[in-house]
C-alpha positions as CSV (number, residue, x, y, z in Angstrom):
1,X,0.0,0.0,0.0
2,X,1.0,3.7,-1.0
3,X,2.4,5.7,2.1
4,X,0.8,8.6,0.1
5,X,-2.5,6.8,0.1
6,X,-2.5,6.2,3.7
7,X,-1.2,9.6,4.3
8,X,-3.9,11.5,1.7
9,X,-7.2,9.0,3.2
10,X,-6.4,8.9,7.1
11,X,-3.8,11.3,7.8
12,X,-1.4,8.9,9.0
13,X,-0.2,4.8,9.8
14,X,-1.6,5.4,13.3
15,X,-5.4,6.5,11.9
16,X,-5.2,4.2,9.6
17,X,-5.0,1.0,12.7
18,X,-7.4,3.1,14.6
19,X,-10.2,2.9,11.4
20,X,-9.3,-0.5,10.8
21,X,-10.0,-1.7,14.5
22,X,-13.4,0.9,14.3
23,X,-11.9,2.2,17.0
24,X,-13.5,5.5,18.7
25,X,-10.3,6.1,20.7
26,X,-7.4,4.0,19.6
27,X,-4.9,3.5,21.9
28,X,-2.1,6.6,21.4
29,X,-5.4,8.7,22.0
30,X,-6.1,6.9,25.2
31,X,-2.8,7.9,26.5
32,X,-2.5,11.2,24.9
33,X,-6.1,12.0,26.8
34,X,-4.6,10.0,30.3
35,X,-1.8,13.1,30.1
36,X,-1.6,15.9,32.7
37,X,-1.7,19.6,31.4
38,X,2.1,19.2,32.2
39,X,2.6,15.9,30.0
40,X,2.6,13.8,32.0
41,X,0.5,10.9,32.3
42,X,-2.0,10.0,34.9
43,X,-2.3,6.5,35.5
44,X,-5.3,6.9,37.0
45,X,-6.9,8.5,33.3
46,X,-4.9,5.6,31.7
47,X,-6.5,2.8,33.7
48,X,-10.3,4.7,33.4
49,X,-9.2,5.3,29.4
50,X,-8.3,1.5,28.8
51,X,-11.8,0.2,30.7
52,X,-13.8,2.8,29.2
53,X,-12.4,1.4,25.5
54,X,-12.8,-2.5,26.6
55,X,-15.6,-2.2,28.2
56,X,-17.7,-0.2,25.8
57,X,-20.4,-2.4,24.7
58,X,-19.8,-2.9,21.1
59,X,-16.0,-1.5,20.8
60,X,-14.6,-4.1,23.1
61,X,-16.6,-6.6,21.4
62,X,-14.6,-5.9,18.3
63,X,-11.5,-5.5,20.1
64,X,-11.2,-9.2,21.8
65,X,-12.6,-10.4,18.6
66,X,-9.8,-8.3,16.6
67,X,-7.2,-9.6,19.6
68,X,-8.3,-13.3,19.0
69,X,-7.6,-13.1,15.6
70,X,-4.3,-11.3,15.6
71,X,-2.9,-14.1,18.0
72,X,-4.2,-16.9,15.8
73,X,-1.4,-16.0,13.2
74,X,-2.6,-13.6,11.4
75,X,-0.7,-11.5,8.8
76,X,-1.9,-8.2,10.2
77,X,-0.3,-9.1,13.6
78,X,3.0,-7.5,12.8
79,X,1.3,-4.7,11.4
80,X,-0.7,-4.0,14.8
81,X,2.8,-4.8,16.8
82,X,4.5,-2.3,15.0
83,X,2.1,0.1,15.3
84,X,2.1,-0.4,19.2
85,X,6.1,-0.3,19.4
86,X,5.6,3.5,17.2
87,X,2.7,4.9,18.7
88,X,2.5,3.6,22.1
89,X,5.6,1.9,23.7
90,X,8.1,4.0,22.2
91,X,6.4,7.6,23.4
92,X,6.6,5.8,26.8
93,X,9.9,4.5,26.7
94,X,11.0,8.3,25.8
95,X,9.0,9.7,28.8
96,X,9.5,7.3,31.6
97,X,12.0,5.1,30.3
98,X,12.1,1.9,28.7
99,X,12.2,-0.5,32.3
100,X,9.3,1.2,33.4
101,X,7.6,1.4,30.2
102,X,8.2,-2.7,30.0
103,X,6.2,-2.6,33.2
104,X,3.6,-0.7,32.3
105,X,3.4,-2.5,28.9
106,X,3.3,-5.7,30.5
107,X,0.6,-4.9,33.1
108,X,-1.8,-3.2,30.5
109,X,-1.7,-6.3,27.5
110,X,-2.2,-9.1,30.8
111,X,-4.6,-7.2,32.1
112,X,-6.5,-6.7,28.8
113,X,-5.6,-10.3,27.8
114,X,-6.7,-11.6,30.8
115,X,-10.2,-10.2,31.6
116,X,-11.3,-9.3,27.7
117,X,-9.9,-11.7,25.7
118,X,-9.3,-15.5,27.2
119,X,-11.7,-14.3,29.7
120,X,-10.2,-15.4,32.8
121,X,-13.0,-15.9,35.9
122,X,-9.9,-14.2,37.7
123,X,-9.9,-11.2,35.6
124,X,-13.5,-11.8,34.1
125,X,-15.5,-11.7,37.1
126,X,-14.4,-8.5,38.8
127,X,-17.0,-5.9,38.5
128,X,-15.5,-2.9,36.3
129,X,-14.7,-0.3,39.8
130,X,-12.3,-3.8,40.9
131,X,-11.2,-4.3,37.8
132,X,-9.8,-0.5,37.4
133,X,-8.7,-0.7,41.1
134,X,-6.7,-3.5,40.0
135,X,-5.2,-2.5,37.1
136,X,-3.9,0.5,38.5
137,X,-2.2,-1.1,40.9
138,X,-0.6,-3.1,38.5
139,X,0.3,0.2,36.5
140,X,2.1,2.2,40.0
């Protein structure tokens, strides 16, 4: 596919993923509206941000369905990885460094894996105030 293309119908790589997931928020928007008026992020916005976007009643639908598939092998999985390592992981790794970013990473796609996508009774049965409770603590 054209760069140009992608540039001149969704402005870039990153709205392109975002329309191809019909995503309302896709996930660099979900951080950029967890940020502080200083830049900084609030975890507490990123752990409401990331339940309000699984949770929503048909988005998240799509999303574990979209997740399921992308793990089954997939071609489109290493388009949605690298998407995630550019628009994501890498602005976190720049602000709070790449151990902590790892962290963070690792807590968010368990988390989401977990209670959205195998649907875990661990993770699956929590209401959604436990489940944000717990995934911020996963995310300090």
């Amino acid at each position: 596919m054209s760069h140009t293309l992608v540039n001149y119908h969704f402005g870039s790589r990153d709205a392109l993923v975002a329309a191809a997931g019909s995503l309302r928020a896709a996930p660099h928007d979900v951080i950029a509206m967890s940020r502080h008026d200083d830049g900084s992020i609030d975890l507490t916005r990123l752990a409401h941000g990331i339940l309000a976007v699984w949770e929503h009643p048909v988005h998240g639908q799509r999303l574990a369905t979209l997740a399921r598939q992308l793990t089954s092998g997939g071609g489109s999985g290493a388009s949605i990885a690298a998407y995630l390592q550019h628009a994501v992981f890498q602005p976190l790794v720049d602000e709070i460094g790449r151990d902590h970013a790892r962290r963070l990473a690792a807590a968010i796609v368990g988390f989401i894996f977990g209670r959205y996508v195998l649907e875990l009774p661990v993770f699956a049965s929590l209401t959604r105030e436990e489940a944000g409770a717990l995934l911020l603590s996963m995310l300090r």
